[in-house]
N, C-alpha and C positions, 0 to 999 in steps of 0.2 A: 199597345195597339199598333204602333206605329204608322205605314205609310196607308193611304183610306184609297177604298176604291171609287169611282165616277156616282155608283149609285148609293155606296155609306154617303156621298157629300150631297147628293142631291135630297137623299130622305132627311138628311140635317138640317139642310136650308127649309124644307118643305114643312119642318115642324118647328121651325121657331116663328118667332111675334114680332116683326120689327115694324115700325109706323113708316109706310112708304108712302110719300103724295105724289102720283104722276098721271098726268092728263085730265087733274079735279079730282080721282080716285084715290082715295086713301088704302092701301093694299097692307095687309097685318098677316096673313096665312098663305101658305103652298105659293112662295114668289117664285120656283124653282116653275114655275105654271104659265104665271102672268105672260101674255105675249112681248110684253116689252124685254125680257130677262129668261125665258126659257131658252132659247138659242146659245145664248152667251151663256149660261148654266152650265148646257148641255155639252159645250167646247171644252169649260173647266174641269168637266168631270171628264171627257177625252184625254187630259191634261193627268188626269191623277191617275187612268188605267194604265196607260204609258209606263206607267213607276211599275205594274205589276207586266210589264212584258218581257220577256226574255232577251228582247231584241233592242232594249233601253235602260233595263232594271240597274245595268251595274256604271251608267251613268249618272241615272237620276238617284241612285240612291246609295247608303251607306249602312254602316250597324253601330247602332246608339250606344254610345259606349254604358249608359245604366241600365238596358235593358235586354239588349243581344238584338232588338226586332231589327227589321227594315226600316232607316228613315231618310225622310229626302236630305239630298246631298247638299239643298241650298243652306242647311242647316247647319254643315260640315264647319268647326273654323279651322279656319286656314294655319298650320304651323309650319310646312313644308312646301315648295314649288308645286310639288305632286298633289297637294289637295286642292291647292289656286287653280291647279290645269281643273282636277275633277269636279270643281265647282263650274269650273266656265264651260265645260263639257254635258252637266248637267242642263245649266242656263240655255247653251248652245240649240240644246237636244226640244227644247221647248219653245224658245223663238223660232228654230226653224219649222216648227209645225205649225205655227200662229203666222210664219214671214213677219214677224218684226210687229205685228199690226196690235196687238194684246201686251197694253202697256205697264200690266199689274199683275202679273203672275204671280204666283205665289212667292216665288223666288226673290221680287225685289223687296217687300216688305222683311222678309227673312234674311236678307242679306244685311239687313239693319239690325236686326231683331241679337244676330247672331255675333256679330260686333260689340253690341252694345253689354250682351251676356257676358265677355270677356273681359271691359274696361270696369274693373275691382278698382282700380288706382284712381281712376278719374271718378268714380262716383263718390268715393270714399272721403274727397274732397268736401261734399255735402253731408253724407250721410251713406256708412257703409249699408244699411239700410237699402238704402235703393237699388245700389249694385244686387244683392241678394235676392229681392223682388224682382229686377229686371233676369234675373238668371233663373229661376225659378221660371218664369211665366215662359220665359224663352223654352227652356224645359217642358212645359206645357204644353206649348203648341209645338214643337217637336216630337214629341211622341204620341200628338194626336192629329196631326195632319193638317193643321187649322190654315184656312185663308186669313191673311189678314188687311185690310186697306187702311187709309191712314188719312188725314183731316191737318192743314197745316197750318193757312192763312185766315187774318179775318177776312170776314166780308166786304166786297170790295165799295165803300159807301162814298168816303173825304179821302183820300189816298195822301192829302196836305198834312195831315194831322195821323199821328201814332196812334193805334188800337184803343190804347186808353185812355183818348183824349173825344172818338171816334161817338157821337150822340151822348155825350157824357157821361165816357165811358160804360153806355147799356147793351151797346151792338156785340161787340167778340166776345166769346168764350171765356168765361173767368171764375174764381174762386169765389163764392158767393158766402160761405161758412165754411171752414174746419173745426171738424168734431174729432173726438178720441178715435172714432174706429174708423175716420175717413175724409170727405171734402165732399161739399155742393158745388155743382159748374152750372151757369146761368150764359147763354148769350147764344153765337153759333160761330161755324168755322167753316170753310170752304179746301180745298175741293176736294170730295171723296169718291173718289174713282171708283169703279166697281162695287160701293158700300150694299145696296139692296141683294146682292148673292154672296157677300165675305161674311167668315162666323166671326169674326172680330175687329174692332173697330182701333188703331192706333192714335192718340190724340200728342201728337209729339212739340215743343216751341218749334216758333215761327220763326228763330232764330235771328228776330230783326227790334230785340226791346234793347231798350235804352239803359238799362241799368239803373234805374230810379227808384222812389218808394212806391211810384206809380204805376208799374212796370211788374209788381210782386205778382198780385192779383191774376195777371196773364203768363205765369213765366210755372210749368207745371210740365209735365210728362206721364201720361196714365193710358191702361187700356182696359177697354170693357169690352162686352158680350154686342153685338151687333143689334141686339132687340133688348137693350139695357132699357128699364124704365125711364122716360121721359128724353128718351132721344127719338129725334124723327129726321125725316131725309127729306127734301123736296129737288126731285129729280127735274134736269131739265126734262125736254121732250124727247122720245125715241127718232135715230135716226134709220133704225130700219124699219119698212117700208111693208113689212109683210110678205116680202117677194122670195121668190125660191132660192136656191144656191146657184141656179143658172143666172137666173135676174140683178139676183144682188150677193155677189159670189164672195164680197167682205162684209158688208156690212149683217151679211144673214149669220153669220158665224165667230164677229168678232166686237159688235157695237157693244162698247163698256158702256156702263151708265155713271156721270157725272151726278153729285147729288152737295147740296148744300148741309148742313148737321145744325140741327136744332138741337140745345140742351137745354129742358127746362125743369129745371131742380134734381139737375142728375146726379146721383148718388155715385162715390166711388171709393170701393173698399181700401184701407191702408195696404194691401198685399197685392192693389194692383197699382198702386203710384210709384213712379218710378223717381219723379225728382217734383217736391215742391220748395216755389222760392227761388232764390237764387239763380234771379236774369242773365248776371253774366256766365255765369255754368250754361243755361239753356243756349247763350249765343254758342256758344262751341259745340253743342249736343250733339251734331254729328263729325262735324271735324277731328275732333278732341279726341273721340273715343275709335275711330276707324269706321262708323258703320257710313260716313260718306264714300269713303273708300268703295265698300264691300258692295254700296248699293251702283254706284256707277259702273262698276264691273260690272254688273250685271245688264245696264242698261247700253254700254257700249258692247257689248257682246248681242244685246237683241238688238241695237240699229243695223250692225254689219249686216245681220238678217236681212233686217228691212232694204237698207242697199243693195243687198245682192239681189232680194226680189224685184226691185226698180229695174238693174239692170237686164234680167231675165226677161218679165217683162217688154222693155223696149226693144230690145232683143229680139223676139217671139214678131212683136208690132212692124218690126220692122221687115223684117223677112219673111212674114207673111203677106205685103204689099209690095216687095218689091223695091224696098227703098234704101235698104242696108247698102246700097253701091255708093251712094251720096255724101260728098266727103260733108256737108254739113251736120248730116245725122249722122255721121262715124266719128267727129268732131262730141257730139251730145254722147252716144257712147264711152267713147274716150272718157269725159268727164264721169260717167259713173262709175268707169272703170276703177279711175282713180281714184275714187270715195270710198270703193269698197275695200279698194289696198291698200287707203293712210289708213281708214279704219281700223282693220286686223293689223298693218304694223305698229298702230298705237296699243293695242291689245300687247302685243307682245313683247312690246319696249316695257309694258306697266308688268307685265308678270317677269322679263328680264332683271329687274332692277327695284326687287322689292321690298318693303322696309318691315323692318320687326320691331315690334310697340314690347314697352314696358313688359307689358301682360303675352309676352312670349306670343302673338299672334301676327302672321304675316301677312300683311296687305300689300298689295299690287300697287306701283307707286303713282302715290296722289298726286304728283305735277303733270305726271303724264296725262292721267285718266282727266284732269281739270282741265288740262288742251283739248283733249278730245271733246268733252262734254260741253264747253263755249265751242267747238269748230261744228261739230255736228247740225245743231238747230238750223242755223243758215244755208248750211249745204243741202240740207235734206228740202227745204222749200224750192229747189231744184225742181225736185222728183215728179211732182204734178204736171208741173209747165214742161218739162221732155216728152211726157207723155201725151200730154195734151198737142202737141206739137205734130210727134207722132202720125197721130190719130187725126188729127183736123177734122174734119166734117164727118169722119165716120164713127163719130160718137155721139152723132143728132140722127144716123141713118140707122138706129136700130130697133126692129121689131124685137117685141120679147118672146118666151118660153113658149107662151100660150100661140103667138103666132107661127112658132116653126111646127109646133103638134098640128098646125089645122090646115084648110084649102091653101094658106097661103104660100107653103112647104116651097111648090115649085119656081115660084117667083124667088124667094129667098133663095134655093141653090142657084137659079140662074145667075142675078141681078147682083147678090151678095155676096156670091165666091171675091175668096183671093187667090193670089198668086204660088200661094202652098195649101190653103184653107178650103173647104166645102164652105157653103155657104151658112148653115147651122154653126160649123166652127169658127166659121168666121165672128161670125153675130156672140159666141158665145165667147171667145177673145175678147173683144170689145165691150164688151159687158162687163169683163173683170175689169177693163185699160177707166171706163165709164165710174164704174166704184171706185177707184182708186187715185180719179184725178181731176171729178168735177163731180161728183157726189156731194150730199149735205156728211155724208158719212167721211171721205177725204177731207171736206175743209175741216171736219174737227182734229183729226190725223194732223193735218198741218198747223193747226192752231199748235194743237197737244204737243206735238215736237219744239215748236218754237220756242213755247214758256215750262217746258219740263221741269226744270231747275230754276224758273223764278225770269226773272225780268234779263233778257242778255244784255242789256245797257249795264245795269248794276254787278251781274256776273261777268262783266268783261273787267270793271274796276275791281273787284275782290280779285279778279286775276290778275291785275298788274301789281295789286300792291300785299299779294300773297308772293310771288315770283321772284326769286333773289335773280337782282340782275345785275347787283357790284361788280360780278367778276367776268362782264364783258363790257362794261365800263371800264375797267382798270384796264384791261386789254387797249380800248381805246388810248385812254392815256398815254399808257405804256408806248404807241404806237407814236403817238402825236410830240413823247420826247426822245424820240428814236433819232440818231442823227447818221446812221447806215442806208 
C-alpha cells in the first residue's frame, strides 16, 4: 500500500470503534466527525497528502526496500549521514507546516518504532522473539501508513510510592494473566496524546521500575489497534473554542487531545508483544536500543520550528507597532535569535558526530541530542512571556472575525490600525500573538514542552550522571600540578 492519502486516513478513523469519553459523551463511531477532533484529523490528513505532492514527496518519503511502493521516510533507518539528513529533512518538512505546535506526528512514534526494528542484539537479550515481532509490526505500519501514539506513565495518584506499590498495586497498567497465545492488562496509563485519531496505540515501560519481583507485573512492551476491545480513553476537555482560523488561528488547527488509557481485561496477542518481564531490559528500552535517539531528533528538529515561529512572530509584533527600534525588545529578539541557532547547531553537531550501534544503524549523537532536550523545555517557557510582553494590552483589545464582517468594520480600521497593519490585520496578528501566548490552548503548549521528556529535575540528574566528565576533571588536575 504504502504511503495513505488524508482521505484513506480519515475514512479509517471514521470506521473504527474506539470508546472515547469526553465532555460526559462516550463517542465509539465517525471521531474523524466529533467537533472535538475533526480539525486536528483534518490537519493529519493535510500531513499525509503532503507525502503525495511533488513539491515534498521526495522528502517525506522513500522506496520500501520489500515492496518498491512509496513510504514515509520517518521510517528510513539510518545507515548513512545521507539518510540522517533525509529523515530530518522529512521531520523538517512537517514541523514547519504544523510551526512546531503538533507534538505527535506521525514521525516521532516512528522514529522509535524504527530503532527499535533494528536492535536484534538487544532484544535477543530477552527473547529473540521479540526483536522479530517488533520488526515485523514495524513492518506493518510502514507499508501501511499507520499513526501511532503511545501511553507511558502511571497515573499520577502517590507519586511517594512506585506503580506497584501505587492503591495496592490495582491503579497502573499490568499483566493480569499470561496465556499461550497472549497476556491480559488490567489498570491504566497516562498520557496519550493524540490517541482518539491514531489507528494505533504503543504501550511502551515507563522506564522507571525497580527491578524487583514486583516490578514484573508492570515491566511489558506491546501494541494494539486503537479500538482494541476493552480499552477506553477519557480525554481531558477540548481546548478549542469552536472558533474560526481567524479567531483561534492554533488552537483551530493544531489542539491534540490528551487522554488517559483505561485497560480493562485487554487482550494482547503474542505477535504483538514486544518484551514481557524483564524490568531492567524495560529501564533501557529506549536508550539501549537507539530509538531515544531517533526519537529526539525528531523532536529537536520540530522545536527549531517552533523557535523560529516565536521569533517570526515577535518579529511581525514588533514592527507592526512600531517597537522593533527599542533596544529592550531587540534585547527579547536577540534572545530568540539565539535559541534558534544553539537549536540547529545542536542538530548539526548530533548528525556531525554520529555513532553506529552494533546492528549497523547510525544514530545522531545521544550526548548532544540529551543537551538539547534538558536545554529546550526551559528556554521555550520564554516564548509566551516575549510575546505577551510584546503585545501588552493589545491582546485584551480585540474584537473577533464576526466583528470585522459587521457595522463595526470602520471603527476597527480606524482605532485598530497599526503602524504597517490595516486595522483587520492588525486584529487578525494579534489573534495568532492571543493563541499562542495566553490561550488555554498555549498554556498546554507550555506545560507540554516543559515535561516532554518526563520531570527536568530528574532529567537534569540522568544527565549528569550519564555525561563522562573525567576527562575535564583530569584537565583540572593536571592544571592544579602544573608548576609552569
Amino acid at each position: 500500500m504504502g504511503i495513505r492519502t488524508g482521505a484513506q486516513y480519515l475514512a479509517k478513523l471514521n470506521a473504527m470503534h474506539p470508546h472515547v469519553v469526553i465532555g460526559g459523551e462516550a463517542v465509539s463511531e465517525n471521531i474523524a466527525e466529533h467537533p472535538a477532533f475533526r480539525n486536528v484529523a483534518r490537519t493529519y490528513a493535510r500531513l499525509l497528502d503532503m507525502q503525495h505532492d511533488p513539491a515534498h514527496q521526495e522528502a517525506l518519503t522513500y522506496t520500501s526496500p520489500t515492496t518498491g511502493d512509496k513510504v514515509s521516510a520517518s521510517f528510513l533507518v539510518p545507515r548513512t549521514p545521507q539518510d540522517l539528513q533525509h529523515r530530518r529533512a522529512a521531520i523538517r518538512t512537517w514541523a514547519e507546516y504544523s510551526n512546531g505546535f503538533l507534538g505527535r506526528t506521525g514521525d516521532y512514534m516512528n522514529g522509535s518504532l524504527t530503532a527499535l526494528s533494528a536492535a536484534e542484539k538487544w532484544f535477543s537479550q530477552a527473547d529473540p522473539m521479540y526483536g522479530e515481532n517488533i520488526r515485523r509490526y514495524y513492518e506493518h505500519c510502514r507499508e501501511n501508513d499507520l499513526l501511532a501514539t503511545h501511553t507511558l506513565i502511571p497515573p499520577q495518584a502517590n507519586r511517594s510510592v512506585s506503580g506497584s506499590e501505587q492503591l495496592g498495586g490495582q491503579l497502573s497498567a499490568r499483566i493480569t494473566q499470561e496465556r499461550d497465545d497472549g497476556i491480559i492488562i488490567n489498570g491504566a496509563r497516562m498520557l496519550a496524546t493524540l490517541a482518539p485519531i491514531a489507528d494505533e496505540l504503543l504501550v511502551f515501560p515507563s522506564t522507571l521500575l525497580r527491578n524487583t519481583p514486583e516490578d514484573a507485573p508492570y515491566s511489558y512492551a506491546f501494541a494494539l489497534p486503537n479500538d482494541a476491545p476493552g480499552v477506553r480513553y477519557l480525554c481531558r476537555g477540548s481546548l478549542y473554542n469552536g472558533g474560526s482560523t481567524f479567531d483561534e488561528p492554533l488552537a483551530s488547527r493544531f489542539e491534540e487531545m490528551d487522554a488517559v488509557v483505561v485497560f480493562e481485561d485487554v487482550f494482547v496477542p503474542n505477535e504483538r508483544i514486544f518484551m514481557l518481564g524483564h524490568p531492567e531490559l524495560c529501564n533501557g528500552f529506549y536508550s539501549e536500543t537507539g530509538a531515544a535517539a531517533l526519537m529526539t531528533h525528531q523532536v529537536v528538529t520540530r522545536t527549531i520550528a517552533k523557535s523560529e515561529f516565536f521569533l517570526g512572530l515577535a518579529s511581525e509584533l514588533a514592527a507592526s507597532i512600531g517597537i522593533d527600534g527599542f533596544q529592550h525588545i531587540q534585547e527579547d529578539l536577540a534572545e530568540l535569535i539565539q535559541t534558534v541557532e544553539i537549536g540547529k547547531a545542536l542538530m548539526t553537531a548530533s548528525e556531525a558526530e554520529p555513532e553506529m550501534t552494533d546492528d549497523g544503524v547510525l544514530l545522531p549523537n545521544w550526548t548532544t541530542l540529551n543537551a538539547a532536550r534538558n536545554w529546550y523545555p526551559k528556554v521555550a517557557q520564554r516564548f509566551p512571556a516575549i510575546i505577551r510582553k510584546f503585545s501588552a494590552s493589545g491582546l485584551m483589545a480585540l474584537p473577533g472575525e464576526a466583528d470585522v464582517n459587521s457595522s463595526a468594520l470602520p471603527d476597527i480600521e480606524l482605532y485598530l490600525q497599526a503602524k504597517t497593519l490595516t486595522g483587520p490585520q492588525r486584529v487578525r496578528l494579534f489573534k495568532l500573538a492571543y493563541d499562542a501566548s495566553i490561550s488555554s490552548f498555549s498554556g498546554r503548549q507550555a506545560l507540554y514542552e516543559y515535561f516532554f521528556f518526563g520531570d527536568p529535575v530528574r532529567m537534569a540528574g540522568a544527565l549528569v550522571n550519564s555525561y563522562d566528565r573525567e576527562p575535564v576533571r583530569a584537565r583540572v588536575r593536571g592544571f592544579l600540578q602544573r608548576e609552569d
